[in-house]
Each structure stands twice: as C-alpha cells, then as structure tokens.
VOGU-3710 file (C-alpha; in Angstrom, 3 decimals, decimal comma):
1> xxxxxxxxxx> 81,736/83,587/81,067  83,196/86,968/79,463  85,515/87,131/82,968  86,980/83,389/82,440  89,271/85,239/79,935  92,174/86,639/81,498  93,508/89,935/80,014  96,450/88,857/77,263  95,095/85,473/77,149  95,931/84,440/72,808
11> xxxxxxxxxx> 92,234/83,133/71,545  90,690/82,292/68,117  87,062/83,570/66,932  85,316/80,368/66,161  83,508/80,202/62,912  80,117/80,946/64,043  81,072/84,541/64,606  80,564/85,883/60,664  83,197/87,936/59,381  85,677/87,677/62,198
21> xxxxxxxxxx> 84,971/83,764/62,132  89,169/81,923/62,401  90,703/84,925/63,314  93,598/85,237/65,867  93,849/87,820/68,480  94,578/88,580/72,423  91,957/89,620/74,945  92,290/93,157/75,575  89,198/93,485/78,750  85,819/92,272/79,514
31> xxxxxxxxxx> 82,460/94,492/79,517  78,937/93,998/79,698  79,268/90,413/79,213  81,606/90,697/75,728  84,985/90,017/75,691  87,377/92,454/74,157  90,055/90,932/71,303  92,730/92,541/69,768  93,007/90,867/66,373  96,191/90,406/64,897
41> xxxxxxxxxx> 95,333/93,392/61,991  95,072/95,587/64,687  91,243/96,054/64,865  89,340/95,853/68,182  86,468/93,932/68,557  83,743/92,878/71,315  82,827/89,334/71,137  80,030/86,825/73,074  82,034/84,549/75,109  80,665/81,701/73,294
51> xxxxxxxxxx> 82,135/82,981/70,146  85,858/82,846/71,448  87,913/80,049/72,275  91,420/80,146/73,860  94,529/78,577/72,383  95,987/75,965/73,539  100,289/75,172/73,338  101,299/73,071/70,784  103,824/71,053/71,105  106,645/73,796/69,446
61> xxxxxxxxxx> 105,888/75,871/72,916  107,355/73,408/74,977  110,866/74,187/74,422  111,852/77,212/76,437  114,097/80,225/75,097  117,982/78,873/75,312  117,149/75,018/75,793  120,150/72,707/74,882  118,620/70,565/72,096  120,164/68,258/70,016
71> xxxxxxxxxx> 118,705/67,365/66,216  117,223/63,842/65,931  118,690/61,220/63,281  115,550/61,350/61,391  115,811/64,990/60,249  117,916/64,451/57,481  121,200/67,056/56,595  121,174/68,675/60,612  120,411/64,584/62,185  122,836/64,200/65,355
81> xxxxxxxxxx> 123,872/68,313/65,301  123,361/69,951/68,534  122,029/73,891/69,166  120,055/76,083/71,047  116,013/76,956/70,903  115,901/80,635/69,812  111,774/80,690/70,030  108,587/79,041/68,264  106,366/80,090/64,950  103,756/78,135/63,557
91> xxxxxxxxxx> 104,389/74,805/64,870  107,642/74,443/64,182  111,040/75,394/66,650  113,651/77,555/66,127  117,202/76,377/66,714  120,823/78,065/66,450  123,393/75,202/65,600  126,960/75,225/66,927  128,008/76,392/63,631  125,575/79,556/63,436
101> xxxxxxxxxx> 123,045/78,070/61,411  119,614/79,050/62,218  117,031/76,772/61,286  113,203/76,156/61,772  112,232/72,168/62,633  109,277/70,060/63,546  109,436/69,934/67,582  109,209/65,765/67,197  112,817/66,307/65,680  114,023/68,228/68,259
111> xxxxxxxxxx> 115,058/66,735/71,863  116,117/68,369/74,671  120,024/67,738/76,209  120,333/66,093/79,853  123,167/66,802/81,502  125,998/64,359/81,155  128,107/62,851/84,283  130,932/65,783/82,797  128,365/68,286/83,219  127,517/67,417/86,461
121> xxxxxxxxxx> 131,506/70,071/87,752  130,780/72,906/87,846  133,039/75,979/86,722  136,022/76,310/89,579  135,390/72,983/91,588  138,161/71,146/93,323  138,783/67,864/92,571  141,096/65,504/92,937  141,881/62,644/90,210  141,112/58,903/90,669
131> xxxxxxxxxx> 144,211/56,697/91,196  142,939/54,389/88,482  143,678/57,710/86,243  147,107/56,289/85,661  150,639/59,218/85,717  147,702/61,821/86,632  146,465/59,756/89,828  146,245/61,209/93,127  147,083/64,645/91,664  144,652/67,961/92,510
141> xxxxxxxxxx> 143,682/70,310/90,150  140,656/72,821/89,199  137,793/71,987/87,205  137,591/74,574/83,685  135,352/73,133/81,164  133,938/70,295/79,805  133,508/69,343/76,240  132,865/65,773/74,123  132,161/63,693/77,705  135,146/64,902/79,405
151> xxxxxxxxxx> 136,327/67,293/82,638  138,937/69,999/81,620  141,086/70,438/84,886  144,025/72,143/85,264  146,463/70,478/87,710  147,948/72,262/90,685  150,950/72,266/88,766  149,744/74,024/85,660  149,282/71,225/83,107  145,812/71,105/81,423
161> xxxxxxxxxx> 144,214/68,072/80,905  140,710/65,999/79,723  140,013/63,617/81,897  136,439/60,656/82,130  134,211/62,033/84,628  134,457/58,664/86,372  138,827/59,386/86,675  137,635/62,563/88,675  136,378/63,265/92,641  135,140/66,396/93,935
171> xxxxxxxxxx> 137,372/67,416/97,149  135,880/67,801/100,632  136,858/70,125/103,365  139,644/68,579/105,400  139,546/69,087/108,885  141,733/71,614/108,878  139,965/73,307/106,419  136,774/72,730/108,571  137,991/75,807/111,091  137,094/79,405/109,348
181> xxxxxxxxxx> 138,720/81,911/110,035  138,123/84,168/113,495  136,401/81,014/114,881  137,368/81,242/119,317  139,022/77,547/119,824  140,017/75,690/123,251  143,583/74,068/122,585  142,384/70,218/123,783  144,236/68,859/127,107  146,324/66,142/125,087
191> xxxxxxxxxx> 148,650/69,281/123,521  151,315/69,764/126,435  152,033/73,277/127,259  149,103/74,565/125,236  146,268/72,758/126,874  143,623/74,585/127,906  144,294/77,678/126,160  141,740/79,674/124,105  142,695/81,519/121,141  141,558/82,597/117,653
201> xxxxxxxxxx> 142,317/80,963/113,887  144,377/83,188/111,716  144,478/80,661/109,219  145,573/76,921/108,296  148,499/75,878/106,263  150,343/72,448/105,612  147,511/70,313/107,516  148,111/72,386/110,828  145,640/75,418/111,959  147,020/78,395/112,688
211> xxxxxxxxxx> 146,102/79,988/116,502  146,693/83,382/117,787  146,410/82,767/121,134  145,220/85,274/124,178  148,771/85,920/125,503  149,487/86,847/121,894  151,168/83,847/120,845  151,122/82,372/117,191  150,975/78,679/116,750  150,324/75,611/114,399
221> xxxxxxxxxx> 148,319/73,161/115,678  146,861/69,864/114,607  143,081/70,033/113,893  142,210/67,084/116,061  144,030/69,067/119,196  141,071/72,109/118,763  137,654/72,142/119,568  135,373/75,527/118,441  134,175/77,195/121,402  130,797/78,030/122,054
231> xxxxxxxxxx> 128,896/80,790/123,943  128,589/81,030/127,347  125,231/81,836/129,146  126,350/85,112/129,650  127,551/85,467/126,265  123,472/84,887/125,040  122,334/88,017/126,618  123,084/90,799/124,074  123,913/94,774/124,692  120,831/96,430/125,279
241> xxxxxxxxxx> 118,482/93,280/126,435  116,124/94,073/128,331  116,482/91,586/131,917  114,741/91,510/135,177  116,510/89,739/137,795  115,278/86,654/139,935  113,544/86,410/142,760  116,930/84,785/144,244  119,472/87,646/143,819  118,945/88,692/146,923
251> xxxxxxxxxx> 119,178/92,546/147,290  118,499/93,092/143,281  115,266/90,592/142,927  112,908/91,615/140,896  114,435/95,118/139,565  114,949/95,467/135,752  117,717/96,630/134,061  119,272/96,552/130,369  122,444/94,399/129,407  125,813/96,384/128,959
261> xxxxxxxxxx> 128,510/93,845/128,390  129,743/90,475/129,844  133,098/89,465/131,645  134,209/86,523/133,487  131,019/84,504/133,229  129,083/87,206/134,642  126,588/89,540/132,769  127,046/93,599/132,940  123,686/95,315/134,090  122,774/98,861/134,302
271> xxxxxxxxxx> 119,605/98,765/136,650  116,824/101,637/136,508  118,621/103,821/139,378  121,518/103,826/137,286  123,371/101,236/139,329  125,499/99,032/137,475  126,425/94,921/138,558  127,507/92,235/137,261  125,538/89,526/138,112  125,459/85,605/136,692
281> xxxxxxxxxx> 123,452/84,718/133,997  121,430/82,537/135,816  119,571/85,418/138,000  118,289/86,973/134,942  115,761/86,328/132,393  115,093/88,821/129,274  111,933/90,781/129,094  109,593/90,269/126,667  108,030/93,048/124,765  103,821/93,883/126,288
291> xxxxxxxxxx> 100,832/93,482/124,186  101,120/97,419/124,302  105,106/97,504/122,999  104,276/94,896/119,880  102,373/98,283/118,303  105,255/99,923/116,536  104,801/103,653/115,856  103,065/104,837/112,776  100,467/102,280/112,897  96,907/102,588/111,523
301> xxxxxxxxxx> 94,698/101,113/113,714  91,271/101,067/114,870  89,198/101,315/118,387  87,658/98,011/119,696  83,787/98,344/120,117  84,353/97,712/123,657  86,359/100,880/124,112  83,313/103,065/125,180  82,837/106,255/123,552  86,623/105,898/121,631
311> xxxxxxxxxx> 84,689/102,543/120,111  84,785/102,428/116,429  87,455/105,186/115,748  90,558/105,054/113,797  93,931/106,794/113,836  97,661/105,879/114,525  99,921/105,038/117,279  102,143/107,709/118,759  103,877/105,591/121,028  103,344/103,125/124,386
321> xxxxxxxxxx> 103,462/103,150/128,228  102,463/101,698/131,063  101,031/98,774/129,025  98,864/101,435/127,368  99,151/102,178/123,413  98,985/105,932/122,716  96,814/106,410/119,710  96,068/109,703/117,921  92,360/109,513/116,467  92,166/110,626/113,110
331> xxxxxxxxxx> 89,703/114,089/112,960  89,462/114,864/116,751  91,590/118,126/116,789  94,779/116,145/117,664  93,122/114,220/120,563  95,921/111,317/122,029  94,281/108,501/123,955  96,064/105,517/125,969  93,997/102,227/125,686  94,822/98,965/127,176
341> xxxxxxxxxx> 96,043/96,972/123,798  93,153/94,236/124,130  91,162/97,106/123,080  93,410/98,753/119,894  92,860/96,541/116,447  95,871/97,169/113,774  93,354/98,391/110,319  93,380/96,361/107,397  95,649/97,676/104,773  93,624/99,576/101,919
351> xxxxxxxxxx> 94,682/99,160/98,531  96,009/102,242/97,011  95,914/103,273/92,837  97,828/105,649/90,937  96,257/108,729/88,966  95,671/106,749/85,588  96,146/103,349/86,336  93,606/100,822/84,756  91,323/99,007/87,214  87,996/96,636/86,756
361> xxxxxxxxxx> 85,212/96,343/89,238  85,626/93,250/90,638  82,419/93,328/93,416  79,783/91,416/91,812  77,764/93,480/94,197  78,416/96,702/92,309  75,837/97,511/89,377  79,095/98,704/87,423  80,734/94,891/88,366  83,126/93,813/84,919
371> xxxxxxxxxx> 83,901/97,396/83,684  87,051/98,585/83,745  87,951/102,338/83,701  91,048/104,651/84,926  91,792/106,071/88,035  90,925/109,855/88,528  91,678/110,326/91,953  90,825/109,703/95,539  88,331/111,774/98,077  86,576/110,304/101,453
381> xxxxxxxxxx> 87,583/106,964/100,913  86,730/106,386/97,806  88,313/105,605/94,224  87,970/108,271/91,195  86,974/105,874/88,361  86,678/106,970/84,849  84,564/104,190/82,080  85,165/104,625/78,543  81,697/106,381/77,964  82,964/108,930/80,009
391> xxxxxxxxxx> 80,945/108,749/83,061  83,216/108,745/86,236  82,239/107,216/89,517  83,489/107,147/93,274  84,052/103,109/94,465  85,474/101,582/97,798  88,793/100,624/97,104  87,468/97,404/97,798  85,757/96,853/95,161  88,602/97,249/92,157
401> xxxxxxxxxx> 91,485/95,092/91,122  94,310/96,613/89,459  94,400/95,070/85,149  97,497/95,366/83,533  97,130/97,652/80,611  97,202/96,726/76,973  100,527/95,581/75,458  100,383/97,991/73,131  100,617/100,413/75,595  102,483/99,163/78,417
411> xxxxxxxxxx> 105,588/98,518/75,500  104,641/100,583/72,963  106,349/100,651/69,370  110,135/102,038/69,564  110,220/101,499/73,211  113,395/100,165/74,680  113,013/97,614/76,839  115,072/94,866/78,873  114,565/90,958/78,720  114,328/89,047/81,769
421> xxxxxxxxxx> 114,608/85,455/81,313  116,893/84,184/83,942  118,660/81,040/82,549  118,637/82,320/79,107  121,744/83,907/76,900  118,767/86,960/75,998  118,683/87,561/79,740  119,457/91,017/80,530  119,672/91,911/76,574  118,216/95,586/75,514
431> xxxxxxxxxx> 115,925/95,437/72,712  113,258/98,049/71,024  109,077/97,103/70,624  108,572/96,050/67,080  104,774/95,386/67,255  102,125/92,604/69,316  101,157/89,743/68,331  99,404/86,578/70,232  99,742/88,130/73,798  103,601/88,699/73,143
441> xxxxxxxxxx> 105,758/91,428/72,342  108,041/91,619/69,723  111,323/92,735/70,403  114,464/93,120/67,844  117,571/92,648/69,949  120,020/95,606/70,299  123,331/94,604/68,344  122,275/91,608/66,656  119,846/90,488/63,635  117,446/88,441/66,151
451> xxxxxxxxxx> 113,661/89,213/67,021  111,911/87,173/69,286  108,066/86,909/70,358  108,251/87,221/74,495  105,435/87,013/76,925  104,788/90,564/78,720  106,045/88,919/81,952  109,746/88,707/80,439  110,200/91,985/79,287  110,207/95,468/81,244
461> xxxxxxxxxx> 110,918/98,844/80,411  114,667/100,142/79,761  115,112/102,031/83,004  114,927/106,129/82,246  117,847/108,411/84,206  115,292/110,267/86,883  116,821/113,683/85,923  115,634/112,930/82,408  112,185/111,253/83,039  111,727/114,258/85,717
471> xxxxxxxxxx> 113,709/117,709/83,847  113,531/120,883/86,011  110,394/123,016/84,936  108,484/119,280/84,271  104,978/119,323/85,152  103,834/116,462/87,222  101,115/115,219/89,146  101,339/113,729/92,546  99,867/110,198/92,939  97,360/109,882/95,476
481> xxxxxxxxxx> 97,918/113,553/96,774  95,459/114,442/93,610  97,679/117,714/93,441  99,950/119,210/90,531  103,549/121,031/90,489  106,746/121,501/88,606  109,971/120,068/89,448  112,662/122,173/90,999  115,302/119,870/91,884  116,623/116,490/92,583
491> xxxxxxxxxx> 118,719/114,883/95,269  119,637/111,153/96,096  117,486/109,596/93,729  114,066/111,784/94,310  112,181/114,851/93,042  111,341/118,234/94,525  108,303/119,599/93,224  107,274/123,127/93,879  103,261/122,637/94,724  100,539/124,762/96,607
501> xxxxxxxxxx> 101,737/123,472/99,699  105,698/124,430/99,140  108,672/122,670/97,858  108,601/118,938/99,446  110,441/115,813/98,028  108,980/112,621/96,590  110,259/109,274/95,230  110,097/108,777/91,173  107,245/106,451/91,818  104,596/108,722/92,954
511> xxxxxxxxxx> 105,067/111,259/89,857  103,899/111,297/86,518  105,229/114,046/83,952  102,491/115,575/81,385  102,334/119,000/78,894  100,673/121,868/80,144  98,216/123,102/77,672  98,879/126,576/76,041  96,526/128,785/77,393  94,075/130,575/75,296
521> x> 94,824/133,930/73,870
//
C-alpha cells in the first residue's frame, strides 16, 4: 500500500494519525511499509499508508498557466473583463487583467476564452477579401492581428484595415504557384515549338512559370502546358546500391556489382572484376542486406545455446562475411569467432546508474524490495547500493528503478532554473528556487515581481558553462568507470581528465565535480 504513493505525490495526514493528524505535505520515498512525507514545516515524517490520503484537484487547478479567461457577469466590479490565469492558491484562481490588475477569484467566476472565427488567421496568412466587402472586394492583402471580432490585414497596396472574419478568405496555391522551385518539367505537346522539352522551374511570375530549359533557354510558360516529371527506373537505383543482375543479361547474369550513376535510361554498374556497363534497369534487382550484414558493428550480443562449446557466451561484433557474423567473446584472450547469424542473439540492453543517483529496489523478490538507497558503484555485474542505515549492497541492475530525488534537492534554494511550459508567456523565463511546497517548486521570476508554484516536470536547471561546472584542477569522478581524476582541459564541448589510466576525454554527463579533503597533518 506504502508503494501506491508515487514520489512528489501532495497528500494530507488524516486525523487518526495524532499530532500530525490534517497536515499537508509531499511524499518524499517509501520504506518498510511507511510512507515518507515532507510536511509543509519542513519536518520529515514516516507514516502507515492508512494514515495518508492523497489530494485530489479542485476545481482552481483546472485552469492551466497562461489560459485566456474572461471574468463572468456575476463577479461584481471585474464582470465581463478579460485576462490571463497566472496560477492557483487555496481554491481560488489567479488572473492578470488587460489593464495589469492582478486579482484572486472563485474558479466558477472564471471561464475559459474559445477562439473566435477572427482568431481562427493566423499571424502572416494570405487572404483575399470577399466581394460582398464592398470598395475593399476582391483586393489581397496579409493577415496582422486581430482584435474586438475583427481581421487586421494590410492590403497589397499598403492600406491597413479591420475587416468581419466572414468579409475575409484564406488564399490557395494557384497552379502556378503549385510548381516549386528546381522541380524537372516536360513542356506538354499542345505548346508549339516547345513540346516535348524537359527543363527546370526558376520561378513563376504574372500567372506564367518560369523554365530553364536543357539547351539553356529561359521561358514563361502557362501552368496547364507543364507536367512534373518523375523518375525513371533507372533513376530508383541510387549510387552505391548494391545490384545483381538477371538471369537474362546474357554474358553478365548473375554477377553483382554496385550502382555508379545513370544515363540515357540505362543504369551505370561497376561489377566485382572492376568492369563497368551500363545496363537497363530492368536486368537488375538491389541486394538485400544477409541475416549476417543486419549486425552492425559494436554490438553486444550473446551465443545461441545451439552454438556448441561458444553456447552461452557474450561479446561484440567485429564485423561480417561470408554470411558469418564475427564476434569477439568477452574474456577469451581476444578470441574472434564467425557464427552463422541464426546462432548470434543481440543482448538485452542493461540499465546503467550514475555514482550517486537515487534508486529503489523494485524486485519484490529481493529481501531489500521498497528501499531506496544511492548508487556506489558497479563491479561483476552488479549495482553498488548504499541504504540510509549505512549498509551497502551489490544488486542486478535488474532489480532497481531509477526515483527522482527530493525537490529540495534536485532545485535547491537560490538555484536558477528555467521554466518549460510550452504555450505559456513563463515559457523559457529564468527564475531562482524560493522554497517547496505541495510537490511544486517555487520560483520568483527573474525581472519581474511574480512567483509561481510549478510542478518539478516544468522546471529544469539553468544550464552551467562546462568550463565553469568543470574548472581546470576540478576533481571529478567518472560515472560508471568507478575511477577519480582532475581536469586538464576542454575541447568541443567535453572534459579531459588526467586519471590512472592517462589523459582521455569524456562528455559533461559522465562527470561529477567534488572537494578533495585536506589531508591530515
């Protein structure tokens, strides 16, 4: 029951639970069948299940972060005023008014905009306006606003103007308009001394397309006198395919070669003994890749059972031949075998964890099953895990899940972080931690007076500089490698670190700084 409550989940201690009994708080972790809350004083406690209940939205939550809203008539001095939702706080919705007002109302006073039929062009659309539009009809223009029910367009001719959204239609392509340009065209037989001829569109221009044809020429032509060209069947073979040739070709059937251009209908091949013919697309059909080839290099993999005394072995593919996959077992000296692909299995991916990162057993197997602990490190296989009692463990990787950590400190107090809320005006904003509350973090807006409650989800942390986050001299552990070193340079966005094994490079990612202890005198 303790493990129904996921981590950040906002609950409230139900009153059978003494002295804790209608407090507020977030879940923090699960152990031993309690569930950890963070109240919202600050204090940590561990809680029965049955002593916690999880809150539900009320009807202030609805209303996302930047929703148009307008004030209903029954709200007195703002009825009829329209704004935007700049968060929630005990039951009651936060709006900004058009003129800067910010005020706190009941959410059944608040109701969310629809788009009007204005609305509905966009920013830059073409449109053309309705001939029932009166000394405007029939005249083009741009589409640059809208405001009280009307489309702002400004005519080809430079004049502004508000016109109904029923006085306006957005434009189509014209046929002309229809040919992009580069497009290969065939001028159609009904053009005179053009017909026939292919070319290329340069552009279009007064209702005509423009045509640079092969013998260099440059012409207008109607777009109903041009028809787009597709590829020819030699044209579908690309450089570097792969072909055999049929059975038919007489003298060539059945070699192989590889594709090296097309002319004249007929496809360029550069057969094995170097030979090179053009031959028609018909006689050749593209190679598909072997069982063996569909192995790509690097792979971990594992022996089939049926492989003999390989079976059961793992290591990684060095290449393939013959319809063979070369694989190089992991701790045989080196040893490279070629097995038929029926008997090579690609190995499961194993999840990996940093040095430090939370985790929870999630095996219900495992006698240590619902504790979570950090990451210490990784040997034979097996996962490094440190509980808070201090006893640390070695687990299949298997048998953890990765747990965010705590809020407080994933986005600790001070930090600067970025807000991601696509749709929203605060998306993209910089901001700095002001505290937790509820499962959200508080955040006070660079620049402006505003501090908003957002779900861990929409916030991240302000991207460091890596020459800052990583100075020359740092000390730094390597993830995974379970080894330590200081940094001695950086180049195109990653780290050298000078470790027992030499200088060698490594992405941000992988590295985390920490302070060298003075050593004792």
């Amino acid at each position: 029951a303790a493990q129904a409550f996921g981590l950040g989940t906002a609950v409230t201690v139900a009153l059978a639970a003494g002295k804790f009994a209608g407090l507020s708080g977030t879940v923090v972790g699960t152990s031993r069948g309690r569930v950890g809350v963070e109240l919202d004083d600050g204090r940590k406690v561990g809680l029965p299940a049955d002593q916690i209940v999880a809150e539900k939205k009320n009807a202030a939550q609805g209303f996302g972060l930047g929703t148009a809203v307008t004030v209903a008539l029954a709200s007195g001095k703002f009825a009829g005023l329209r704004g935007k939702v700049t968060g929630t706080s005990r039951g009651r919705v936060g709006v900004e008014l058009e003129d800067g007002t910010t005020v706190g109302l009941p959410a059944d006073q608040v109701v969310e905009e629809t788009k009007s039929a204005a609305q509905a062009f966009g920013l830059g659309t073409a449109v053309t306006v309705a001939l029932a539009a009166g000394k405007f009809a029939g005249l083009s223009g741009t589409v640059v606003g809208t405001s009280r029910g009307r489309v702002g367009v400004e005519l080809d001719d430079g004049r502004k103007v508000g016109l109904p959204a029923d006085q306006v239609e957005a434009k189509t392509k014209s046929a002309v308009q229809a040919f992009s340009l580069g497009t290969a065209v065939t001028v159609a037989l009904a053009a005179g001394k053009f017909a026939g001829l292919s070319g290329t569109v340069i552009g279009a221009k007064r209702g005509r397309v423009g045509v640079e044809l092969a013998d260099g020429r440059k012409v207008g032509l109607p777009a109903g006198l041009l028809q787009a060209e597709t590829k020819s069947a030699a044209q579908a073979f690309s450089l570097g395919t792969a072909v055999t040739v049929a059975l038919a070709a007489g003298k060539f059937a059945g070699l192989s070669g590889t594709v090296i251009g097309a002319k004249r209908g007929r496809v360029g091949v550069e057969l094995a003994d170097g030979r090179k013919v053009g031959l028609p697309a018909g006689l050749l059909q593209a190679e598909g890749k072997s069982a063996a080839q569909k192995f790509t290099l690097g792979t971990a993999v594992t022996v089939a059972l049926a492989a003999g005394k390989f079976a059961g072995l793992s290591g990684k593919v060095v290449g393939a031949k013959r319809g063979r996959v070369g694989v190089k077992l992991d701790g045989e000296e080196g040893t490279v075998v070629g097995l038929p692909a029926d008997q090579v299995v690609v190995a499961p991916e194993k999840p990996s964890f940093d040095l430090g990162a939370a985790v929870a057993v999630a095996a219900a197997s495992s006698r240590f099953a619902g504790l979570i602990g950090k990451v210490t490190g990784t040997a034979r296989g097996r996962v490094g895990v440190e509980f808070d009692e201090g006893k640390t463990v070695g687990l299949p990787a298997g048998d953890l899940r990765a747990v965010p950590p705590p809020l407080a400190d994933a986005f600790p107090k001070g930090g600067a972080v970025e807000i991601v809320m696509p749709g929203s005006p605060h998306d993209g904003a910089f901001g700095v931690v002001v505290g937790h509350a509820r499962g959200r973090v508080g955040v006070k807006i660079d620049d402006t007076a505003a501090t908003i409650g957002l779900p861990r989800e929409h916030v991240r942390p302000k991207e460091k500089d890596y020459k800052e986050e990583f100075p020359i001299g740092a000390s730094v552990a390597i993830s995974r490698a379970g080894e330590t070193g200081e940094v001695s340079g950086h180049a195109r966005g990653r780290v050298a670190v000078t470790a027992a094994g030499g200088v060698r490079s490594f992405p941000t990612g992988v590295l985390k700084a920490f302070m060298k202890l003075a050593a004792a005198a």
